[in-house]
C-alpha positions as CSV (number, residue, x, y, z in Angstrom):
1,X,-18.1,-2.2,11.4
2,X,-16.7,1.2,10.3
3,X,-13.2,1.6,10.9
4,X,-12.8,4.8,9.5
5,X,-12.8,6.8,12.6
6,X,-10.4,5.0,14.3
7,X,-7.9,4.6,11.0
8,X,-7.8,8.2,10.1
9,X,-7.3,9.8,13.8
10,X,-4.3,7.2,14.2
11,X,-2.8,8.3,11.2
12,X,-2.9,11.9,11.7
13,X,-1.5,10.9,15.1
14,X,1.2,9.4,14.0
15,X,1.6,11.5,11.4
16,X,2.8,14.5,13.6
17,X,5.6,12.8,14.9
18,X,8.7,14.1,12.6
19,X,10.5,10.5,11.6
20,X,11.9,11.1,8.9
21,X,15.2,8.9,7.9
22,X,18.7,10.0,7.7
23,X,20.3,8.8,4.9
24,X,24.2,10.3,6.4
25,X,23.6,9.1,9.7
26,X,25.0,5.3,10.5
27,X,23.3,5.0,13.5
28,X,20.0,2.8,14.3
29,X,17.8,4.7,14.7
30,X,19.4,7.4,12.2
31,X,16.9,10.2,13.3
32,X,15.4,11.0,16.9
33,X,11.7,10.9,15.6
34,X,12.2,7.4,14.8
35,X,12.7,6.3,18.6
36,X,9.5,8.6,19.5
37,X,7.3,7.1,17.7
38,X,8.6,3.6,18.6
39,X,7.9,4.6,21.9
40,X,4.4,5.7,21.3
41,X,3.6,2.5,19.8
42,X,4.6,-0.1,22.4
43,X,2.6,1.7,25.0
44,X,-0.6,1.6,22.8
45,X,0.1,-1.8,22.1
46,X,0.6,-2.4,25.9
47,X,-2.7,-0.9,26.1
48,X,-4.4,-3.1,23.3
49,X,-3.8,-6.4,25.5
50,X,-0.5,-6.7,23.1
51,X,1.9,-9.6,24.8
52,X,5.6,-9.4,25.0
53,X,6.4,-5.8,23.9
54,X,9.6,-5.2,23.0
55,X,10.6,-1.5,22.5
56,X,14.7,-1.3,22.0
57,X,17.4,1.5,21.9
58,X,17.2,1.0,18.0
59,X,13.5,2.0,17.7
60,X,12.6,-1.9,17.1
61,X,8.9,-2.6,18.6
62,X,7.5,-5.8,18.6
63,X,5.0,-7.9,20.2
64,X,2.3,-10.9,20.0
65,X,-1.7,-10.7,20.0
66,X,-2.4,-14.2,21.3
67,X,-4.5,-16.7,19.0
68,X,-7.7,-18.6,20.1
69,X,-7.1,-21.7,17.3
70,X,-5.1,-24.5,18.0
71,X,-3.1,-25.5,14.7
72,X,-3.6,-22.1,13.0
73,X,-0.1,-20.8,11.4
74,X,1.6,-17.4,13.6
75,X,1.2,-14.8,11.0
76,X,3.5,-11.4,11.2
77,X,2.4,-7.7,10.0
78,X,5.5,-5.5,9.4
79,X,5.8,-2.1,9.1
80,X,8.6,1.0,8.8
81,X,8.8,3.5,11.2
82,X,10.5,6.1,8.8
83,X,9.1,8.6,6.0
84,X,11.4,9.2,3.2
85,X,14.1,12.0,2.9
86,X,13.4,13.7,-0.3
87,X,14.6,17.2,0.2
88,X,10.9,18.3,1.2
89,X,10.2,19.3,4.5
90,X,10.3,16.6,7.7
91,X,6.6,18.1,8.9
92,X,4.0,17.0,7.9
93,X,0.6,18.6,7.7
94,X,-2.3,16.0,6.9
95,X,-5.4,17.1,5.7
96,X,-8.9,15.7,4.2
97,X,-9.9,17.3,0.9
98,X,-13.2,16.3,-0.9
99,X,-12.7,15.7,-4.7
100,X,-15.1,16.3,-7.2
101,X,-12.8,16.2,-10.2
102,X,-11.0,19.7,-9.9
103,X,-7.4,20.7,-9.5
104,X,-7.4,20.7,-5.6
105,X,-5.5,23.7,-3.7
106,X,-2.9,22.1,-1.4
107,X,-1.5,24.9,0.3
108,X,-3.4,28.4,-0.4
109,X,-0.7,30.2,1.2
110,X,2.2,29.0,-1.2
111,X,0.0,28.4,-3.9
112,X,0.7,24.3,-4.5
113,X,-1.8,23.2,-6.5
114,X,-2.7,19.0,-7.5
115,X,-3.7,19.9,-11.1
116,X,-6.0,17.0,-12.4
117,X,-4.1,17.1,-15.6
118,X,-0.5,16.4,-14.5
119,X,-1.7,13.4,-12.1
120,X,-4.7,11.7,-14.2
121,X,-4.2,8.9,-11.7
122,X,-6.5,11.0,-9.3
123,X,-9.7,10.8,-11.9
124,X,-10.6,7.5,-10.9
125,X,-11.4,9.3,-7.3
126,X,-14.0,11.6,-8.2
127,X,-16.4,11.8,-5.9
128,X,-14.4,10.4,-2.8
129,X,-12.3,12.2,0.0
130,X,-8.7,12.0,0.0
131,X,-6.3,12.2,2.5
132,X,-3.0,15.1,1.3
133,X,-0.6,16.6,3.0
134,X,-0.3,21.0,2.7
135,X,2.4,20.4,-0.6
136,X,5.4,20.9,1.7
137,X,6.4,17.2,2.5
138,X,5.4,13.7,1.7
139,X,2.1,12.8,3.4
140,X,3.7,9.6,4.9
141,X,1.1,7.4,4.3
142,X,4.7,5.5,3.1
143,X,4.6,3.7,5.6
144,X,2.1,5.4,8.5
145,X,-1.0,4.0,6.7
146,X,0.4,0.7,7.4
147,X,1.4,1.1,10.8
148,X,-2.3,3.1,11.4
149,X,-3.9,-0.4,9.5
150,X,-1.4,-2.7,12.1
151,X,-2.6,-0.8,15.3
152,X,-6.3,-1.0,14.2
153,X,-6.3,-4.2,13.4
154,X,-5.1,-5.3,16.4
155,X,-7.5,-3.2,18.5
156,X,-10.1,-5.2,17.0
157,X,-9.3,-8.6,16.6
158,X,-11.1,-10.0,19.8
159,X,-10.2,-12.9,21.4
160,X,-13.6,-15.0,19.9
161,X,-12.1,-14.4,16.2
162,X,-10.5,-18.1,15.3
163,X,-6.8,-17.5,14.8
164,X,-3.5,-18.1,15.0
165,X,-1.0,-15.8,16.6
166,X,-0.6,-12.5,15.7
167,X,2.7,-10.6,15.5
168,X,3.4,-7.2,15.1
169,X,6.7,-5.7,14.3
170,X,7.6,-1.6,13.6
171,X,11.1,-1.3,12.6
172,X,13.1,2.0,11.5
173,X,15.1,3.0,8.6
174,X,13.5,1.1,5.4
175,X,13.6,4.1,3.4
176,X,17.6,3.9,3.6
177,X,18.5,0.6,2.9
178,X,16.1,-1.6,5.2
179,X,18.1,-1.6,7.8
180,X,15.6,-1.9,10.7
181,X,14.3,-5.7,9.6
182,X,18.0,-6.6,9.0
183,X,18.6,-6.1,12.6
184,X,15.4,-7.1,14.2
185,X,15.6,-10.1,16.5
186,X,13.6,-12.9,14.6
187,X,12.9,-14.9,18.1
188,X,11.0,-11.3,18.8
189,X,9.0,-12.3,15.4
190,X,8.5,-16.1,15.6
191,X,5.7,-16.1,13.0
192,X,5.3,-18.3,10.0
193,X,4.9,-16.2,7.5
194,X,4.2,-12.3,7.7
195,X,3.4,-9.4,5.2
196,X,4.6,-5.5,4.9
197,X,2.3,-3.1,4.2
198,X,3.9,-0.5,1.6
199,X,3.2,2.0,-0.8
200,X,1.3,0.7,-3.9
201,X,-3.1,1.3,-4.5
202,X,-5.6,-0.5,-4.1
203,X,-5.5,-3.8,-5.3
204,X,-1.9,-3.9,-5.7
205,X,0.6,-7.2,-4.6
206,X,3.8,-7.7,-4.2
207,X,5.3,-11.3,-4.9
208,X,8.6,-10.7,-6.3
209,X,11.0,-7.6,-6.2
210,X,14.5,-6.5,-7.6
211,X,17.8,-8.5,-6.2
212,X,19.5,-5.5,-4.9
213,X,23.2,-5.0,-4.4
214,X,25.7,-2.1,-4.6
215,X,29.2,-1.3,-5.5
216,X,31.7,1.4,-3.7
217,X,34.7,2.0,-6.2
218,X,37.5,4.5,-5.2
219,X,39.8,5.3,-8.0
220,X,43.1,6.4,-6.9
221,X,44.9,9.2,-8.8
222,X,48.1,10.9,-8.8
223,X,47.8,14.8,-8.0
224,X,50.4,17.8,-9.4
225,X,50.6,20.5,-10.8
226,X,49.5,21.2,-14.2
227,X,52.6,22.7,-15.2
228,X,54.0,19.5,-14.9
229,X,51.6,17.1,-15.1
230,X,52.5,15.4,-18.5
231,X,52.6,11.8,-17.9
232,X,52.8,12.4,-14.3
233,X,49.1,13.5,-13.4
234,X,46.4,10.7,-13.4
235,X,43.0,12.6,-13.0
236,X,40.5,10.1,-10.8
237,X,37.4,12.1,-12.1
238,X,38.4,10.7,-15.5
239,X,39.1,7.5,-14.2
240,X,35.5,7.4,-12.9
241,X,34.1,8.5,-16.3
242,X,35.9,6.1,-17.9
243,X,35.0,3.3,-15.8
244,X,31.3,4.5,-16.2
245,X,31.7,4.8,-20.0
246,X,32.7,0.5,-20.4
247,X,28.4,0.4,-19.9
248,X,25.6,0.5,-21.9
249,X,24.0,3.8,-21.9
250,X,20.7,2.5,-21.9
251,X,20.8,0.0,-19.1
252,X,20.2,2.7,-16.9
253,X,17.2,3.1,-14.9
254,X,15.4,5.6,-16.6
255,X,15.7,3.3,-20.0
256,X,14.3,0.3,-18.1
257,X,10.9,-0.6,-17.0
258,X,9.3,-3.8,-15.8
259,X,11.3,-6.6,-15.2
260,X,14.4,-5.0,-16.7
261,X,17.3,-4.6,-14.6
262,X,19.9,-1.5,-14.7
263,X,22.7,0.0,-13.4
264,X,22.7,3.0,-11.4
265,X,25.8,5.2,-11.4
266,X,24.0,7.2,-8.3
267,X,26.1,9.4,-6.6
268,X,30.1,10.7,-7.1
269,X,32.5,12.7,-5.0
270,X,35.9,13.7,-6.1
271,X,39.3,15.5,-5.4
272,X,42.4,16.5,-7.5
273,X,43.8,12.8,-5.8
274,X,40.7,10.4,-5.2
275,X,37.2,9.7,-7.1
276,X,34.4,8.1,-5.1
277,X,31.8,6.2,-6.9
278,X,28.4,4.2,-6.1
279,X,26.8,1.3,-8.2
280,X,23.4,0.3,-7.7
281,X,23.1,-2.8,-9.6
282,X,19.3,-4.5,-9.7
283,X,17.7,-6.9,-11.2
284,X,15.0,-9.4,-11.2
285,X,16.4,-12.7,-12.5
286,X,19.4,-14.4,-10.1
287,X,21.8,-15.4,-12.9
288,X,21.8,-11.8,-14.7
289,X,22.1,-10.4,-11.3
290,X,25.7,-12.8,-10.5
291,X,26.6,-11.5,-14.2
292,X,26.1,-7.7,-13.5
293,X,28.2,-8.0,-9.9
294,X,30.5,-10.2,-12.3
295,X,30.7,-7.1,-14.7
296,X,31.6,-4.7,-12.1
297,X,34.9,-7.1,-10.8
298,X,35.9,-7.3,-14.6
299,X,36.0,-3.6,-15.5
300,X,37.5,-3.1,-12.0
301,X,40.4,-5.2,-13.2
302,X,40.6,-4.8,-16.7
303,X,41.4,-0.7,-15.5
304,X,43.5,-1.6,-12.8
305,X,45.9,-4.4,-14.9
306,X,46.3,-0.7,-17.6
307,X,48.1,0.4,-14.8
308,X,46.9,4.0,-14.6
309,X,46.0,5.0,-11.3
310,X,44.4,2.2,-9.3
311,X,40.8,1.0,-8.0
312,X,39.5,-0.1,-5.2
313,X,35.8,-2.1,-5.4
314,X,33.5,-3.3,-2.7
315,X,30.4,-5.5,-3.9
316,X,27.6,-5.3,-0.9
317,X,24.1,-7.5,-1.2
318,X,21.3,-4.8,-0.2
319,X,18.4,-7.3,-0.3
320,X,16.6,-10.4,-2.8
321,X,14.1,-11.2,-4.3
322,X,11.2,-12.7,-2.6
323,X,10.1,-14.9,-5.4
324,X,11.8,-18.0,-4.9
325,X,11.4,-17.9,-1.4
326,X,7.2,-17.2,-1.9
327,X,7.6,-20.2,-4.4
328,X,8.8,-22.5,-1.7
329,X,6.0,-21.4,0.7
330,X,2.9,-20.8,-1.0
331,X,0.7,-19.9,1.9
332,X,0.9,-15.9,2.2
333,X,0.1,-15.5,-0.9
334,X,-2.8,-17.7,-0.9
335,X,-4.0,-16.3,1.8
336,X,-3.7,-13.2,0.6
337,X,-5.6,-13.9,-2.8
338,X,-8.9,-15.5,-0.7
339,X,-8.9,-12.4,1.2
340,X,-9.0,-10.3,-2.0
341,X,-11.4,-12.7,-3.5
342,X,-13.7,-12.9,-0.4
343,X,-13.5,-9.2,-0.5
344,X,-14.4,-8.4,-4.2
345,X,-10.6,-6.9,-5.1
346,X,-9.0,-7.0,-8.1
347,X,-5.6,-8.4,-8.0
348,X,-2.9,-6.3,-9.0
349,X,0.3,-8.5,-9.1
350,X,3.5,-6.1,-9.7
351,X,6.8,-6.6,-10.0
352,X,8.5,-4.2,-7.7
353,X,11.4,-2.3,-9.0
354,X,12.8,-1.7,-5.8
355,X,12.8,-3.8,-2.1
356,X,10.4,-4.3,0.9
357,X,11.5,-5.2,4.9
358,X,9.6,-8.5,3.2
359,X,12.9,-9.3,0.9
360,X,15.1,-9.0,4.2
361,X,12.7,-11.2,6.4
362,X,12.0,-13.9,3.2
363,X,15.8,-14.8,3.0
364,X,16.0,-15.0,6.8
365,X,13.3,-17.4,6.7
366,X,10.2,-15.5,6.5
367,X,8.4,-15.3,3.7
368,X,6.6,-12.1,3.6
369,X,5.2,-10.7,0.8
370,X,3.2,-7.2,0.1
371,X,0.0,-5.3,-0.3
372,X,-1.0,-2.1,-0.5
373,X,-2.1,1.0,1.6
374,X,-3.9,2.7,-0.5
375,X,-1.9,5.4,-1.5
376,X,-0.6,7.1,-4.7
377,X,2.3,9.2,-5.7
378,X,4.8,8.4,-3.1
379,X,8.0,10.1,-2.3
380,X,6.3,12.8,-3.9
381,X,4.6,16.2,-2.5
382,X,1.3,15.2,-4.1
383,X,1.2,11.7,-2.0
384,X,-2.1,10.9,-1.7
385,X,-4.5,8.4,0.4
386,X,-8.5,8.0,-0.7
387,X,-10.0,6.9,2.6
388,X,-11.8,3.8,1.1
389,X,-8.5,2.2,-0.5
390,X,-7.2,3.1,3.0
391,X,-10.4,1.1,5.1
392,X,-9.5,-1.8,2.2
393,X,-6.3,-2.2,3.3
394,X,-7.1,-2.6,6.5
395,X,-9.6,-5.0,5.6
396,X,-7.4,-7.1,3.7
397,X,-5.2,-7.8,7.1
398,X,-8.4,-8.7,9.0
399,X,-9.6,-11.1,6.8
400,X,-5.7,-12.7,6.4
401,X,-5.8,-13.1,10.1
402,X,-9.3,-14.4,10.1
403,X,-8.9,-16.7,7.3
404,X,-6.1,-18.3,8.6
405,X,-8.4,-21.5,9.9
406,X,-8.3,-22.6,6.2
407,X,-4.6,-22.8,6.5
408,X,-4.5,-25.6,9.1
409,X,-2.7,-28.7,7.5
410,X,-2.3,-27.1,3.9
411,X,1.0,-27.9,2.0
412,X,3.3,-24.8,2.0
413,X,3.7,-26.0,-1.8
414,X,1.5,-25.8,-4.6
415,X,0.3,-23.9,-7.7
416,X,-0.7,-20.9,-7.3
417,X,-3.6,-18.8,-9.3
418,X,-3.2,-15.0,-9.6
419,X,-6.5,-12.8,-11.2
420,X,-9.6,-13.7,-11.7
């Protein structure tokens, strides 16, 4: 069956409808395009026999492809309805360019070039086509690949395919703090076990990820005027810098790699009177996560009991790791790994320095690891998606939901083999 057709003109379809996230907004949905396409999709999976869609007011979609095997475990594909806010332009203009191993124009008009020697990754390619957008946005294949390999999927899973239950699930805002599969309703998504969909080339896995969590600290100073601020003015920009300066410089993310974990001072906004400061604090391993959080209280309060100015701290869990929680429920990934294997793909475990929807869903009960689309470079302008990684993908999800006959009576314990 060639699915390339059908995968390609979804994407581009999808593609045109502006949804990218909106990092200052509060609201769910944070941007309008979100809601669109949310729309889109529940009447296309209406029309693909899809049971029980759900389209909400915060651009939640979900639904259930009945199964035809008595026994066989509900399995969930996720995706994100939101491409990433990076400064670059919210349009995006898809295109297919053949490589043959030279610098490909992107964008004639504005000059944007791919050079082959700034992004060697793209060598391996020769000879394919490749999907790009025009050089003035992300292409979006993070995460419209996924939702294009979702749809597809489901348009061709017939009812004489042994399986379980099917359910689908697009939610909005990942990009910004997966807030979308924190707030999904999970009797919407009564599935076993499910997978996302995200980023990551061919081959590529996800079964473990970053514990994620994030400090707010406001330091409190006393304003006047210089010429009389001696031992009267307490400058909160200083107090930030100082409470920045009791950590090491090199446990920072651009120091750290693999399964390192950092602290991120990210962002700061100050006034003559108040300093406001954000923490991301990540790491792979629980304990060493507790101790970083732990470090963030003590420096609070070891500055506040000096009695200059004072500090105010909140300590919010973004997301965990999915490791523990794939441990404890073996069955995604093995299923996962046969469908590489029966496929010919070379596993690529990795551990993701960063978070899935999957971590949200795993510690509500879901374990749900990842796999990739395909796609290279993203949050980047040179974002790019070779077709064939892009037909694996969805080939990957086909033969997860066909293979999941083999599942029937297996332990959701036991070892598990990763690689050949």
């Amino acid at each position: 069956m060639t699915y390339r057709p059908a995968l390609v003109e979804r994407l581009f379809r999808y593609l045109a409808i502006e949804s990218q996230s909106d990092p200052r907004s509060s609201t769910l949905p944070s941007s309008p395009g979100q809601l669109v396409l949310a729309r889109r999709l529940a009447d296309e999976l209406r029309g693909l026999g899809v049971e029980d869609v759900i389209q909400d007011d915060q651009a939640i979609v979900t639904g259930v492809k009945r199964g035809t095997l008595a026994g066989a475990p509900k399995i969930g594909f996720i995706a994100h309805l939101d491409t990433v806010d990076v400064g670059l332009s919210a349009s995006i203009r898809p295109q297919i360019l053949h490589f043959d191993g030279s610098d490909l124009c992107l964008n004639e008009k504005q000059d944007i070039w791919l050079r082959v020697a700034e992004h060697p990754e793209i060598q391996r390619w020769c000879g394919h086509d490749i999907i790009f957008g025009d050089g003035t946005s992300v292409l979006g294949a993070d995460n419209k690949a996924a939702i294009a390999v979702i749809m597809t999927l489901i348009e061709i899973l017939s009812d004489g395919i042994p399986r379980g239950d099917i359910f689908v699930a697009f939610v909005p805002d990942e990009e910004i703090g997966l807030r979308g599969a924190a707030a999904l309703d999970l009797s919407r998504f009564a599935c076993d076990f499910a997978y996302t969909i995200d980023c990551c080339e061919l081959g590529e896995f996800v079964l473990e990820n970053f514990n994620a969590a994030y400090a707010e600290l406001v330091f409190n100073g006393v304003s006047t005027h210089p010429m009389s601020a001696k031992g009267v003015l307490v400058n909160p920009l200083l107090m930030a810098m100082d409470f920045i300066a009791h950590f090491d410089r090199c446990d920072t993310p651009e120091c750290t790699d693999g399964r390192q974990g950092f602290f991120w001072f990210k962002d700061m906004q100050a006034s003559d009177s108040q300093a406001r400061l954000t923490v991301l604090i990540r790491d792979f391993d629980a304990d060493r996560f507790e101790a970083r959080k732990a470090k963030i209280k003590t420096v609070t309060r070891q500055m506040s009991e000096a009695g200059i100015g004072s500090i105010e701290c909140r300590l919010v869990d973004n997301y965990m790791n999915i490791g523990p929680y794939l441990a404890a429920d073996c069955r995604p990934a093995s299923l996962l790994l046969q469908a590489f294997d029966t496929l010919g793909i070379v596993p690529k475990p990795i551990a993701m320095r960063g978070g899935t929807d999957g971590a949200v869903l795993s510690v509500r009960g879901i374990p749900t690891p990842n796999f990739f689309t395909g796609a290279h470079n993203f949050h980047s302008r040179f974002e790019f998606l070779p077709i064939h990684s892009f037909e694996k993908s969805l080939e990957v999800a086909l033969a997860i939901a066909m293979g999941a006959q083999r599942q029937i009576g297996q332990p959701r314990s036991a070892s598990l083999q990763i690689g050949p």
